[in-house]
NULOZA-50651 format. One record per residue (C-alpha): residue number from 0; residue in one letter; z, x, y. Coordinates in pm, 1 decimal. Each point is the difference from the previous one (the first is absolute). Layout:
<pts>
  resi  resn        pz        px        py
   NUM     A         Z         X         Y
...
</pts>
This chain:
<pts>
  resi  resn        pz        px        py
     0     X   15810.1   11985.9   10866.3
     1     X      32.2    -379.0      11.8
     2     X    -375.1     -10.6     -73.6
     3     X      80.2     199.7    -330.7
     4     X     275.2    -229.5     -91.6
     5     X    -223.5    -296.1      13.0
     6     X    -284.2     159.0    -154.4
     7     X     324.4     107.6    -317.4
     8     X     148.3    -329.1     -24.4
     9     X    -405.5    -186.2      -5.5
    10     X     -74.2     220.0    -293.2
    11     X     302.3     -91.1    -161.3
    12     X      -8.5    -325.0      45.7
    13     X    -352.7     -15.2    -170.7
    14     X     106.5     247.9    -258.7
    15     X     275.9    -229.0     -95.5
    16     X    -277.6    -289.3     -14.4
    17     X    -208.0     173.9    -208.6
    18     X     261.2      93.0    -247.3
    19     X     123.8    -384.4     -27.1
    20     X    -394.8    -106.2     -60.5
    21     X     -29.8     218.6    -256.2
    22     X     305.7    -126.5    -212.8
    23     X    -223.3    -302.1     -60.4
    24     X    -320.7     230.6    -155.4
    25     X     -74.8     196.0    -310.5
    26     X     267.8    -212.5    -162.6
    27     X     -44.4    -195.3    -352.6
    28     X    -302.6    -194.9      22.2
    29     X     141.2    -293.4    -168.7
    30     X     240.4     -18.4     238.1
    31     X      30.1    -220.2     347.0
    32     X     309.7     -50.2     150.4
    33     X      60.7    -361.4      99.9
    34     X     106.4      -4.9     379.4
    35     X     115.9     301.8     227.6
    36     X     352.9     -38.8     -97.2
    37     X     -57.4      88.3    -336.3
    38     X     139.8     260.0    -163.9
    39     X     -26.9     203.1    -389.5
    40     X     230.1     -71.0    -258.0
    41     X     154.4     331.1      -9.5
    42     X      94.2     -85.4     400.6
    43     X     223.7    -349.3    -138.4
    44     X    -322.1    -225.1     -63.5
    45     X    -137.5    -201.3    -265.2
    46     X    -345.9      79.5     -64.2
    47     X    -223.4    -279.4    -149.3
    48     X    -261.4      77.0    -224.9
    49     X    -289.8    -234.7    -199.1
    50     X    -225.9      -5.3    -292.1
    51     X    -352.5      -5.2     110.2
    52     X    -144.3    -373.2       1.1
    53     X      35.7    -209.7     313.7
    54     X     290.1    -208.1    -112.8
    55     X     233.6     281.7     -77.1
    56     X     -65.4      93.5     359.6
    57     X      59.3    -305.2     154.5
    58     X     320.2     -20.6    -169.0
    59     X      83.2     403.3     152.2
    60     X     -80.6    -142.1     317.4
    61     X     254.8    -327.5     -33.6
    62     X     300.8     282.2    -114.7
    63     X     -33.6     212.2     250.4
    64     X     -46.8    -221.8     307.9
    65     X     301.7    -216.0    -196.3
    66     X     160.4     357.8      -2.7
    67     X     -49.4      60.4     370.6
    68     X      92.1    -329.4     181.1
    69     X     376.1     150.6    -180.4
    70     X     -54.4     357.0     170.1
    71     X     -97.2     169.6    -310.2
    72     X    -205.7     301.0      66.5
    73     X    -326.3     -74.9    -205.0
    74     X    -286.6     239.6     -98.9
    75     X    -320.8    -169.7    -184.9
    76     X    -215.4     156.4    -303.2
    77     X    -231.4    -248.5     -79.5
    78     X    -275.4      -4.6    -279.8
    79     X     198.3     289.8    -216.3
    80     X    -156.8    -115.8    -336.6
    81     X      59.2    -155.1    -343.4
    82     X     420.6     -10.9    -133.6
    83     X    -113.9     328.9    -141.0
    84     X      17.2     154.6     281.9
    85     X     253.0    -154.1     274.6
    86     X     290.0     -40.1    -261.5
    87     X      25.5     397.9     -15.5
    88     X     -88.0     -33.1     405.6
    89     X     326.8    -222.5     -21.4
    90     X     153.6     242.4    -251.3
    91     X     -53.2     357.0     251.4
    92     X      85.9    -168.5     289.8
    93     X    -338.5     -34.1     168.8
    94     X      54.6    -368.4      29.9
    95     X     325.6    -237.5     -73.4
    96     X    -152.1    -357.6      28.7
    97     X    -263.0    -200.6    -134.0
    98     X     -91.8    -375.6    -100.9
    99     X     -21.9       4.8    -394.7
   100     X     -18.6    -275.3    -222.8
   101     X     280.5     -85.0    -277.9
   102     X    -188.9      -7.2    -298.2
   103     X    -262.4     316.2       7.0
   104     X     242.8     194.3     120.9
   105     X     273.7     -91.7    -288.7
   106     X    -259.1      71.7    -241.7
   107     X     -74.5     364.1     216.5
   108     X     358.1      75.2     -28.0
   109     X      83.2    -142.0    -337.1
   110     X    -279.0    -129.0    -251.9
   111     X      87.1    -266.1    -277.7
   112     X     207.3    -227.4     190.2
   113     X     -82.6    -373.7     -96.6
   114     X      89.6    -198.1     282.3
   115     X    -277.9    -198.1     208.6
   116     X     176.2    -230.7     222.8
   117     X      92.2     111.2     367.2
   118     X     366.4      63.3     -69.7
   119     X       0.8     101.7    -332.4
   120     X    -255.0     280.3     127.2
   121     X     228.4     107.0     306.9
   122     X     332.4      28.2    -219.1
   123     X    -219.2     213.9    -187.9
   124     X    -148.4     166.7     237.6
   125     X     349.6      67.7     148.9
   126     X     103.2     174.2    -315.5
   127     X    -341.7     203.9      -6.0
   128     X      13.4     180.0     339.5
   129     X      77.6     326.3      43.0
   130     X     344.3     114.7     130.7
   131     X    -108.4     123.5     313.0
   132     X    -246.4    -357.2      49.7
   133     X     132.6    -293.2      89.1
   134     X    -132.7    -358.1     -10.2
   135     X      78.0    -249.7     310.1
   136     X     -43.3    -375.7     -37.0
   137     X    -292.4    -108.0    -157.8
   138     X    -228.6    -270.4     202.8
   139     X    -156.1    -333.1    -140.9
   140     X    -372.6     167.8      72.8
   141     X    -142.2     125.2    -282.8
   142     X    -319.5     115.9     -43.5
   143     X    -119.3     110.7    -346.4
   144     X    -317.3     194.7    -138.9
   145     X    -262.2    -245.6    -143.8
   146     X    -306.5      63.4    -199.4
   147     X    -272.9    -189.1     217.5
   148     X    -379.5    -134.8    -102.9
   149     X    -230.4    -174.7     173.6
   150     X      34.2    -352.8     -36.2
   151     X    -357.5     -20.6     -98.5
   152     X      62.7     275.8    -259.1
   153     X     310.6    -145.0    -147.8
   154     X    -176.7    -360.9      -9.4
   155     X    -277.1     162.8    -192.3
   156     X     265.9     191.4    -264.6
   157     X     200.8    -303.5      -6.6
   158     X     304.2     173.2      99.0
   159     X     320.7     -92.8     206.6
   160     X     248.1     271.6    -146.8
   161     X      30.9     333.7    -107.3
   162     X      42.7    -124.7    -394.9
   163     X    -325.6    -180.5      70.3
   164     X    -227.1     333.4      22.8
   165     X     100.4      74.7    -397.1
   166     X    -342.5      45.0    -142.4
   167     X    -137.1      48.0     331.0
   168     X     121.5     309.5     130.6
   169     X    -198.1     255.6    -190.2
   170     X    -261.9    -109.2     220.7
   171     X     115.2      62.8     333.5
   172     X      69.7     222.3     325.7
   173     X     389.2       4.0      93.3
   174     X      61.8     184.6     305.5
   175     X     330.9      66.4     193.8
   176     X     232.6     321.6     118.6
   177     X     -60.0     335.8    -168.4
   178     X     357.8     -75.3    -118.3
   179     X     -83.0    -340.7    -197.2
   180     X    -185.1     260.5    -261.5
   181     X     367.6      85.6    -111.1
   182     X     258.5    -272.2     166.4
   183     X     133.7    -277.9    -223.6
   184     X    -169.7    -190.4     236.0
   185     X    -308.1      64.1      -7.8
   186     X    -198.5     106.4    -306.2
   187     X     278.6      79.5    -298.4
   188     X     124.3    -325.0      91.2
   189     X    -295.2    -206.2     -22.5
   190     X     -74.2     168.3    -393.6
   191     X     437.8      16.7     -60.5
   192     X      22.2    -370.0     151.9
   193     X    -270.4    -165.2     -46.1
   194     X    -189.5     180.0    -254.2
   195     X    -306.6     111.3     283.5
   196     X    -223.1     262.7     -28.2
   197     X    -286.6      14.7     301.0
   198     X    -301.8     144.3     -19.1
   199     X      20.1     256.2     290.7
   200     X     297.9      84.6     234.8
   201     X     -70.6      40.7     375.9
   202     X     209.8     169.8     211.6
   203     X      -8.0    -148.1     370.8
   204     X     345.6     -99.9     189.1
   205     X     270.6    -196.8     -16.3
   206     X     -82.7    -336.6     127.8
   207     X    -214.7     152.8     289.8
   208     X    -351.2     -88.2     104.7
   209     X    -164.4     279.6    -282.1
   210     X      98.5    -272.9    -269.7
   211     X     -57.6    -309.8     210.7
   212     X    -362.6     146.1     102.0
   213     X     -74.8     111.6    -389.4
   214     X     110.9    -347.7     -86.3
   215     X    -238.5    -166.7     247.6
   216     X    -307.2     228.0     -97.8
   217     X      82.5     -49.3    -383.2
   218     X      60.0     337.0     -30.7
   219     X     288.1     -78.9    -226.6
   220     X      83.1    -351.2    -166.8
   221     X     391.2      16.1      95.3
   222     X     213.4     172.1     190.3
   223     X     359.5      37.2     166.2
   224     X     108.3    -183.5     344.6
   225     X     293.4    -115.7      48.9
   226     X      64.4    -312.7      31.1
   227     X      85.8     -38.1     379.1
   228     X    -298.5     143.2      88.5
   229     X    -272.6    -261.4     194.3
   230     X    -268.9     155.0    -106.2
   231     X      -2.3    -187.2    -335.7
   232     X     -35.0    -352.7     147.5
   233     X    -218.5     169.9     282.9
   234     X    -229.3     104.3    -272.0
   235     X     -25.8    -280.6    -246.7
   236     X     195.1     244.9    -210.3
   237     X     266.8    -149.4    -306.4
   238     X     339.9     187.0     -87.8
   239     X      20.8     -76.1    -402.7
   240     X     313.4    -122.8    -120.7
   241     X     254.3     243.3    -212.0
   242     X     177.8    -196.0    -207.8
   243     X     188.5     278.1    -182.1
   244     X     127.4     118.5     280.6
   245     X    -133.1     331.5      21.8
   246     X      90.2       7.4     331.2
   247     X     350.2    -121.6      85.1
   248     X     145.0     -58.8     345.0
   249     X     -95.3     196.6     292.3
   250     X     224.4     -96.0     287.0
   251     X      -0.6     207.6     292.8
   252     X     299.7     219.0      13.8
   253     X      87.4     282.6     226.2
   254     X      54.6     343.2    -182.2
   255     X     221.0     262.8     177.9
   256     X     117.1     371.1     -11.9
   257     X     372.8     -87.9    -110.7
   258     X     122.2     207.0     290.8
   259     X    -194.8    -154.1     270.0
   260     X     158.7    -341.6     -43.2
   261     X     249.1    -120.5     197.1
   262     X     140.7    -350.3     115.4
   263     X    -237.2      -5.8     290.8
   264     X    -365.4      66.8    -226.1
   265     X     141.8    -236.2    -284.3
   266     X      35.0    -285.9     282.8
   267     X    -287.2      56.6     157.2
   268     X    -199.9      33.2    -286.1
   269     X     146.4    -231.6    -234.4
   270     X     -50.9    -264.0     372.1
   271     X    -402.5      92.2     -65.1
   272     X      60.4    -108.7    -387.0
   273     X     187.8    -343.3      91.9
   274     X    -318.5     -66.5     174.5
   275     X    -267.9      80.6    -207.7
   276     X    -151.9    -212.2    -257.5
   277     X    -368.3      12.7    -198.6
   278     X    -153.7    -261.3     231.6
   279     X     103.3     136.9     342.5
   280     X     -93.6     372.9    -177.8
   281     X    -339.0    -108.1    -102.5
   282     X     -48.2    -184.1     350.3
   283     X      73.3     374.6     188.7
   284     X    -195.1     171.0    -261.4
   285     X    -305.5    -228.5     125.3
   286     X      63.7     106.4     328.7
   287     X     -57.0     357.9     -96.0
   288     X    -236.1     -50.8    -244.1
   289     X    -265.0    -268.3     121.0
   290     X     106.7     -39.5     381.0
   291     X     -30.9     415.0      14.5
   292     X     341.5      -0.7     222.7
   293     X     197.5     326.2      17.1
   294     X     312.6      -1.8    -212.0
   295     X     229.7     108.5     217.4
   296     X    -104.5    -293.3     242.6
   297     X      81.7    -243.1    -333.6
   298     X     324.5     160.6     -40.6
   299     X      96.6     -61.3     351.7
   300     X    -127.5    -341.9      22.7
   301     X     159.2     -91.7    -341.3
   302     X     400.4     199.7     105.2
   303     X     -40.5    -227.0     326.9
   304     X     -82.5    -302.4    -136.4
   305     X     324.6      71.0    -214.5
   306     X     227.9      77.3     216.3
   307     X      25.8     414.2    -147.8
   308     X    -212.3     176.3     255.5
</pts>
């Protein structure tokens, strides 16, 4: 008889086991929850999402550890896609954070607006967003889109701006995000802006190593990286200037599910924004990037340094 019982209460035991190992399988494969204390969203938690370049990512990573050294349940989605598709994510409740950036997503919200300083574009912005959205504090890192040459190529062209490929453009290769064939930013707003009209359109990535590595092999003549990104000075690369300010300010802001914000996630997340500006943001991004470290191990290193980890 006792032999039975132990033999009863082994098998449950492992039973038990096996049923808690398999919560963590045949789930969402975008999803990885961030530390064993984690929990879903519909369970009191906030969980983080980002667009699918290594920057958004890194900046997921800063929120949710931020989020967690405050006791905030955090589940991760990392590498969802373009705005196209994490703003409905945000929108269905699949995810209720991510690190945007104030002007691109004014102009995804609201087109036509005219402002192109940082806080003209956040009091727009403000006015754009959705009622369920909400906007925290923006941060003094910005990081905008940039159309990139090589510097070779642009020496031989004679060009330093956008304006300066007038004439020039029939000629050449732009490539960029499938979305740039029909974002403001990206090929309408070259011809509305700037009066542009490329020879060919290639659709690669947003700011990710498909553009950098076309660029390199002169696959295309220019194409978009942002203008954090290390790669450009890496690679003997030059961001042209855009003196009509076809892209306006991009400062890092924190977009959140209305619901999901409370006095504890705006402090610990407007904390991150207090401490982030373009030169220590392109100085973790080269960490990623270049130095091949994992992001999460940034976003630690970074919330310790500063006192929010």
């Amino acid at each position: 008889m006792k032999l039975s019982r132990i033999t009863l209460t082994i098998a449950t035991a492992a039973a038990l086991m096996a049923t808690a190992a398999c919560g963590n399988s045949g789930g969402d494969p975008l999803a990885s929850t961030s530390s064993p204390s984690s929990g879903s969203a519909a369970a009191g938690g906030i969980t983080v999402g980002s667009a699918d370049f290594p920057e958004s990512a890194l900046l997921a990573e800063i929120y949710a550890g931020a989020l967690e050294a405050k006791g905030v349940k955090v589940t991760k989605k990392l590498n969802i896609g373009a705005r196209e598709a994490y703003i409905p994510a945000l929108q269905d409740g699949s995810i209720d954070l991510i690190p945007e950036y104030t002007g691109v997503l004014r102009d995804y919200f609201k087109k036509g607006q005219t402002g192109t300083d940082a806080d003209a574009v956040y009091t727009e912005l403000k006015s754009s967003v959705p009622a369920a959205l909400t906007v925290l504090d923006k941060s003094a890192a910005e990081d905008k889109d940039a159309l990139v040459m090589k510097k070779s190529r642009a020496d031989e062209l004679g060009v330093k701006s956008i304006a300066d490929l007038k004439g020039k453009s029939q000629d050449l290769t732009v490539g960029g995000p499938p979305e740039w064939k029909t974002r403001d930013t990206g090929i309408p707003g070259f011809k509305k802006i700037y009066g542009l009209e490329f020879k060919q359109f290639r659709p690669l990535d947003a700011g990710g190593p498909l553009t950098l590595q076309a660029l390199k092999n002169g696959q295309i003549d220019a194409g978009d990286l942002f203008t954090t990104d290390p790669s450009i000075a890496e690679n003997d690369l030059v961001a042209l200037e855009d003196p009509k300010n076809m892209y306006a300010a991009q400062n890092v802001v924190p977009l959140i599910t209305k619901s999901k914000s409370n006095p504890t996630v705006e402090g610990a997340l407007n904390a991150v924004s207090a401490k982030l500006d373009t030169t220590t943001l392109a100085a973790l991004l080269k960490e990623v990037v270049s130095d091949k470290k994992d992001p999460d191990a940034v976003a630690k290193e970074f919330l310790s340094k500063n006192g929010l980890g």
